[in-house]
C-alpha positions, 0 to 999 in steps of 0.5 A: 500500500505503502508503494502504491500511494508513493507510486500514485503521489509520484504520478500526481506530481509528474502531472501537476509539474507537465501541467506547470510546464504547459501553462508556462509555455501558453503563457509564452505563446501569448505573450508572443502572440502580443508581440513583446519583446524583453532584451538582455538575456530574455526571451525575444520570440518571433513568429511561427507560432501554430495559431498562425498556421503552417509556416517554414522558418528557414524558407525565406524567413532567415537572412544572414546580413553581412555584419554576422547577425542572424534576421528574420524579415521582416525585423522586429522594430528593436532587434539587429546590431548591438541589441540582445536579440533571439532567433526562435528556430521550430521544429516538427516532433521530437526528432524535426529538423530545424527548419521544418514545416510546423504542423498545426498543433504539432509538438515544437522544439523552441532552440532560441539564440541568446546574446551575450549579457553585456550592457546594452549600448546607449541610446538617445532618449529622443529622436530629436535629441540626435536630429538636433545634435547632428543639425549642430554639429552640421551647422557651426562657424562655418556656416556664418563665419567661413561661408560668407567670407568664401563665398565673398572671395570667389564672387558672391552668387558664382560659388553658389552653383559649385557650392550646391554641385558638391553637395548633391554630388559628395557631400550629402551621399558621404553624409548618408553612407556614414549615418548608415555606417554608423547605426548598422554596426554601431560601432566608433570610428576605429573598432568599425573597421573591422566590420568593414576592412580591417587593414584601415582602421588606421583611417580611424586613429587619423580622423581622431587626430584631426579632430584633435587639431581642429579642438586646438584651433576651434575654440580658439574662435569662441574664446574671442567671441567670449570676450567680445561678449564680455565686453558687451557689458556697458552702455558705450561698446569699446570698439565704437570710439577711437579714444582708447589706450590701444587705439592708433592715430590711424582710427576713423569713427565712421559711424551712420551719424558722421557724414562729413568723415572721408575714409581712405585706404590708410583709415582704419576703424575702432572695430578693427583695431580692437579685434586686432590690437585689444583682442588678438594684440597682434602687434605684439607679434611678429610673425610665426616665428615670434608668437610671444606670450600668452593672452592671460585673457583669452586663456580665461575665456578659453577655461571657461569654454572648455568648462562648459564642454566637459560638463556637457558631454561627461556623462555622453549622449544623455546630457549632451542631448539635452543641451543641444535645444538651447546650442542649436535653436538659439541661433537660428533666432538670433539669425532672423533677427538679424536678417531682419535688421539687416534687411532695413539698413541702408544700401543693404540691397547691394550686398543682396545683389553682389550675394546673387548676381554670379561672376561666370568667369570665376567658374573656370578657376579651380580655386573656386571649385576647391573652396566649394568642395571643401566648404561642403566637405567642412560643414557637413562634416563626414570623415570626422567620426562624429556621424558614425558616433553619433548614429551608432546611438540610433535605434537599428531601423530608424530612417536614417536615410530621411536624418540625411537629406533633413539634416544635410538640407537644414545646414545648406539652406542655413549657409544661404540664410547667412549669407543674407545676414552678412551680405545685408551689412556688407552693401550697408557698410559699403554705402556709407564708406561710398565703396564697392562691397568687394572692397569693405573687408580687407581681411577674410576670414574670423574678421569678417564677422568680428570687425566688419559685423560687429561694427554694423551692430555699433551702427544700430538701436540697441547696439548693446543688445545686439552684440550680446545675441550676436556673440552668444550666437557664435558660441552657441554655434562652436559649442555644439560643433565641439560636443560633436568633435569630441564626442566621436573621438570619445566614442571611438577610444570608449568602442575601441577599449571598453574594458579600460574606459568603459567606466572610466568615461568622465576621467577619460574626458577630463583627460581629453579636454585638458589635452585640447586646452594644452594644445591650443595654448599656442593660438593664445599667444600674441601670434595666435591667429596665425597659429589659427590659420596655419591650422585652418588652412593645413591641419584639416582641410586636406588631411580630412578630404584624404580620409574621406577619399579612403573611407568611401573607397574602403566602404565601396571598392573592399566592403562592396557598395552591394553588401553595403546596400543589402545592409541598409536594406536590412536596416531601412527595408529598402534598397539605395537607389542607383544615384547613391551608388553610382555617388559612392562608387565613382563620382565621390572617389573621382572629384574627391581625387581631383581637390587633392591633387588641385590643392597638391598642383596650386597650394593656398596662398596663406596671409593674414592681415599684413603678414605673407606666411613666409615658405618654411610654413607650408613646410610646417603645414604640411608635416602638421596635415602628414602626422594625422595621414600617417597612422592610415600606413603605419597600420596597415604595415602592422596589420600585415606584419602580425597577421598569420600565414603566407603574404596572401593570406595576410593580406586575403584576412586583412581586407575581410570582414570580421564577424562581430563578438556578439555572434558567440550566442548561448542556445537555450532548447525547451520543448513546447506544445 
C-alpha cells in the first residue's frame, strides 16, 4: 500500500509539474502572440507560432546580413546590431529538423539564440535629441563665419552653383553612407573597421587626430567671441570710439551719424583695431616665428569654454542631448533677427545683389571649385567620426536615410540664410564708406564677422543688445560643433577599449579636454591667429578630404557598395537607389581625387592681415596635415606584419570582414506544445 500511494503521489506530481510546464509555455505563446519583446538575456520570440498556421522558418524567413547577425524579415522594430536579440528556430516532433514545416498543433522544439549579457549600448532618449545634435554639429562657424567670407572671395552668387554641385554630388551621399555606417554596426570610428576592412582602421586613429587639431584651433574662435561678449557689458561698446589706450592715430569713427568723415585706404576703424590690437594684440607679434606670450585673457575665456564642454558631454549622449535645444535653436533666432535688421539698413540691397548676381568667369578657376568642395566637405562634416558616433546611438531601423537629406538640407539652406545676414551689412557698410562691397573687408576670414559685423551692430538701436545675441550666437554655434568633435573621438577610444574606459568615461574626458586646452595654448599667444590659420588652412582641410577619399573607397571598392546596400536594406527595408551608388562608387572617389591633387598642383596662398606666411610654413603645414595621414600606413604595415600565414593570406584576412563578438550566442532548447 505503502508503494502504491508513493507510486500514485509520484504520478500526481509528474502531472501537476507537465501541467506547470504547459501553462508556462501558453503563457509564452501569448505573450508572443502580443508581440513583446524583453532584451538582455530574455526571451525575444518571433513568429511561427501554430495559431498562425503552417509556416517554414528557414524558407525565406532567415537572412544572414553581412555584419554576422542572424534576421528574420521582416525585423522586429528593436532587434539587429548591438541589441540582445533571439532567433526562435521550430521544429516538427521530437526528432524535426530545424527548419521544418510546423504542423498545426504539432509538438515544437523552441532552440532560441541568446546574446551575450553585456550592457546594452546607449541610446538617445529622443529622436530629436540626435536630429538636433547632428543639425549642430552640421551647422557651426562655418556656416556664418567661413561661408560668407568664401563665398565673398570667389564672387558672391558664382560659388553658389559649385557650392550646391558638391553637395548633391559628395557631400550629402558621404553624409548618408556614414549615418548608415554608423547605426548598422554601431560601432566608433576605429573598432568599425573591422566590420568593414580591417587593414584601415588606421583611417580611424587619423580622423581622431584631426579632430584633435581642429579642438586646438576651434575654440580658439569662441574664446574671442567670449570676450567680445564680455565686453558687451556697458552702455558705450569699446570698439565704437577711437579714444582708447590701444587705439592708433590711424582710427576713423565712421559711424551712420558722421557724414562729413572721408575714409581712405590708410583709415582704419575702432572695430578693427580692437579685434586686432585689444583682442588678438597682434602687434605684439611678429610673425610665426615670434608668437610671444600668452593672452592671460583669452586663456580665461578659453577655461571657461572648455568648462562648459566637459560638463556637457561627461556623462555622453544623455546630457549632451539635452543641451543641444538651447546650442542649436538659439541661433537660428538670433539669425532672423538679424536678417531682419539687416534687411532695413541702408544700401543693404547691394550686398543682396553682389550675394546673387554670379561672376561666370570665376567658374573656370579651380580655386573656386576647391573652396566649394571643401566648404561642403567642412560643414557637413563626414570623415570626422562624429556621424558614425553619433548614429551608432540610433535605434537599428530608424530612417536614417530621411536624418540625411533633413539634416544635410537644414545646414545648406542655413549657409544661404547667412549669407543674407552678412551680405545685408556688407552693401550697408559699403554705402556709407561710398565703396564697392568687394572692397569693405580687407581681411577674410574670423574678421569678417568680428570687425566688419560687429561694427554694423555699433551702427544700430540697441547696439548693446545686439552684440550680446550676436556673440552668444557664435558660441552657441562652436559649442555644439565641439560636443560633436569630441564626442566621436570619445566614442571611438570608449568602442575601441571598453574594458579600460568603459567606466572610466568622465576621467577619460577630463583627460581629453585638458589635452585640447594644452594644445591650443599656442593660438593664445600674441601670434595666435596665425597659429589659427596655419591650422585652418593645413591641419584639416586636406588631411580630412584624404580620409574621406579612403573611407568611401574602403566602404565601396573592399566592403562592396552591394553588401553595403543589402545592409541598409536590412536596416531601412529598402534598397539605395542607383544615384547613391553610382555617388559612392565613382563620382565621390573621382572629384574627391581631383581637390587633392588641385590643392597638391596650386597650394593656398596663406596671409593674414599684413603678414605673407613666409615658405618654411607650408613646410610646417604640411608635416602638421602628414602626422594625422600617417597612422592610415603605419597600420596597415602592422596589420600585415602580425597577421598569420603566407603574404596572401595576410593580406586575403586583412581586407575581410570580421564577424562581430556578439555572434558567440548561448542556445537555450525547451520543448513546447
Amino acid at each position: 500500500m505503502e508503494t502504491k500511494d508513493m507510486m500514485t503521489s509520484m504520478l500526481k506530481m509528474d502531472k501537476g509539474e507537465n501541467e506547470g510546464k504547459r501553462d508556462k509555455e501558453r503563457e509564452e505563446q501569448g505573450e508572443e502572440e502580443e508581440g513583446t519583446q524583453q532584451e538582455n538575456g530574455k526571451l525575444m520570440l518571433a513568429d511561427g507560432l501554430a495559431d498562425r498556421g503552417p509556416k517554414s522558418l528557414t524558407s525565406g524567413s532567415g537572412q544572414q546580413v553581412s555584419n554576422g547577425f542572424t534576421t528574420s524579415t521582416p525585423q522586429s522594430p528593436r532587434e539587429g546590431p548591438g541589441t540582445a536579440a533571439s532567433t526562435v528556430a521550430a521544429t516538427s516532433g521530437p526528432g524535426g529538423g530545424t527548419g521544418s514545416t510546423v504542423p498545426l498543433g504539432g509538438l515544437r522544439t523552441l532552440v532560441v539564440q541568446q546574446t551575450s549579457l553585456d550592457r546594452p549600448r546607449e541610446t538617445w532618449s529622443k529622436k530629436m535629441d540626435f536630429l538636433l545634435s547632428v543639425i549642430g554639429y552640421a551647422v557651426d562657424l562655418g556656416n556664418v563665419w567661413r561661408f560668407p567670407y568664401i563665398c565673398y572671395q570667389n564672387g558672391g552668387g558664382a560659388f553658389l552653383l559649385p557650392y550646391l554641385l558638391m553637395a548633391v554630388f559628395g557631400g550629402v551621399p558621404l553624409f548618408y553612407m556614414e549615418l548608415a555606417l554608423g547605426q548598422f554596426h554601431r560601432s566608433g570610428c576605429i573598432s568599425i573597421w573591422k566590420h568593414i576592412c580591417p587593414i584601415f582602421k588606421g583611417i580611424g586613429f587619423a580622423i581622431c587626430i584631426i579632430a584633435l587639431y581642429i579642438a586646438f584651433y576651434y575654440n580658439t574662435i569662441m574664446a574671442w567671441a567670449l570676450y567680445y561678449l564680455l565686453s558687451s557689458f556697458r552702455p558705450t561698446l569699446p570698439w565704437t570710439t577711437c579714444n582708447n589706450n590701444w587705439n592708433t592715430a590711424n582710427c576713423n569713427r565712421y559711424m551712420s551719424s558722421d557724414q562729413n568723415v572721408s575714409w581712405s585706404n590708410s583709415s582704419t576703424s575702432p572695430a578693427e583695431e580692437f579685434y586686432t590690437r585689444q583682442v588678438l594684440q597682434v602687434h605684439h607679434s611678429s610673425g610665426l616665428h615670434q608668437l610671444g606670450s600668452v593672452s592671460w585673457q583669452l586663456a580665461l575665456c578659453l577655461l571657461f569654454i572648455f568648462t562648459i564642454v566637459y560638463f556637457s558631454i561627461w556623462k555622453g549622449v544623455k546630457t549632451s542631448g539635452k543641451v543641444v535645444w538651447v546650442t542649436a535653436t538659439f541661433p537660428y533666432l538670433v539669425l532672423l533677427v538679424l536678417l531682419i535688421r539687416g534687411a532695413t539698413l541702408p544700401g543693404a540691397w547691394r550686398g543682396v545683389v553682389f550675394y546673387l548676381q554670379p561672376d561666370w568667369k570665376k567658374l573656370l578657376s579651380t580655386t573656386v571649385w576647391i573652396d566649394a568642395a571643401a566648404q561642403i566637405f567642412f560643414s557637413l562634416g563626414p570623415g570626422f567620426g562624429v556621424l558614425l558616433a553619433f548614429a551608432s546611438y540610433n535605434p537599428f531601423h530608424n530612417n536614417c536615410y530621411k536624418d540625411a537629406l533633413v539634416t544635410s538640407s537644414v545646414n545648406c539652406l542655413t549657409s544661404f540664410l547667412s549669407g543674407f545676414v552678412i551680405f545685408t551689412v556688407l552693401g550697408y557698410m559699403a554705402e556709407m564708406r561710398q565703396q564697392n562691397v568687394d572692397a569693405v573687408a580687407k581681411d577674410a576670414g574670423p574678421s569678417l564677422l568680428f570687425i566688419i559685423y560687429a561694427e554694423a551692430i555699433a551702427n544700430m538701436p540697441a547696439a548693446t543688445f545686439f552684440a550680446i545675441i550676436f556673440f552668444l550666437m557664435i558660441i552657441m554655434l562652436g559649442l555644439d560643433s565641439t560636443f560633436a568633435g569630441l564626442e566621436g573621438v570619445i566614442t571611438a577610444m570608449l568602442d575601441e577599449f571598453p574594458h579600460i574606459l568603459a567606466k572610466r568615461r568622465e576621467w577619460f574626458v577630463f583627460g581629453l579636454v585638458c589635452v585640447c586646452y594644452l594644445g591650443a595654448l599656442s593660438t593664445l599667444t600674441y601670434g595666435g591667429a596665425y597659429v589659427v590659420k596655419l591650422f585652418e588652412e593645413y591641419a584639416t582641410g586636406p588631411a580630412v578630404i584624404t580620409v574621406v577619399l579612403l573611407e568611401v573607397i574602403a566602404v565601396s571598392w573592399f566592403y562592396g557598395t552591394n553588401r553595403f546596400c543589402n545592409d541598409v536594406q536590412v536596416m531601412l527595408g529598402f534598397y539605395p537607389g542607383w544615384f547613391w551608388r553610382i555617388c559612392w562608387v565613382a563620382i565621390c572617389p573621382c572629384f574627391l581625387l581631383f581637390i587633392i591633387i588641385s590643392f597638391l598642383a596650386f597650394p593656398p596662398e596663406v596671409k593674414l592681415f599684413n603678414y605673407q606666411y613666409p615658405p618654411w610654413t607650408t613646410v610646417l603645414g604640411y608635416c602638421i596635415g602628414v602626422s594625422s595621414f600617417i597612422c592610415v600606413p603605419t597600420y596597415m604595415v602592422y596589420h600585415l606584419l602580425n597577421a598569420q600565414g603566407t603574404f596572401k593570406q595576410r593580406l586575403l584576412k586583412s581586407i575581410t570582414p570580421e564577424p562581430s563578438s556578439d555572434n558567440h550566442r548561448e542556445f537555450i532548447v525547451t520543448n513546447a506544445v
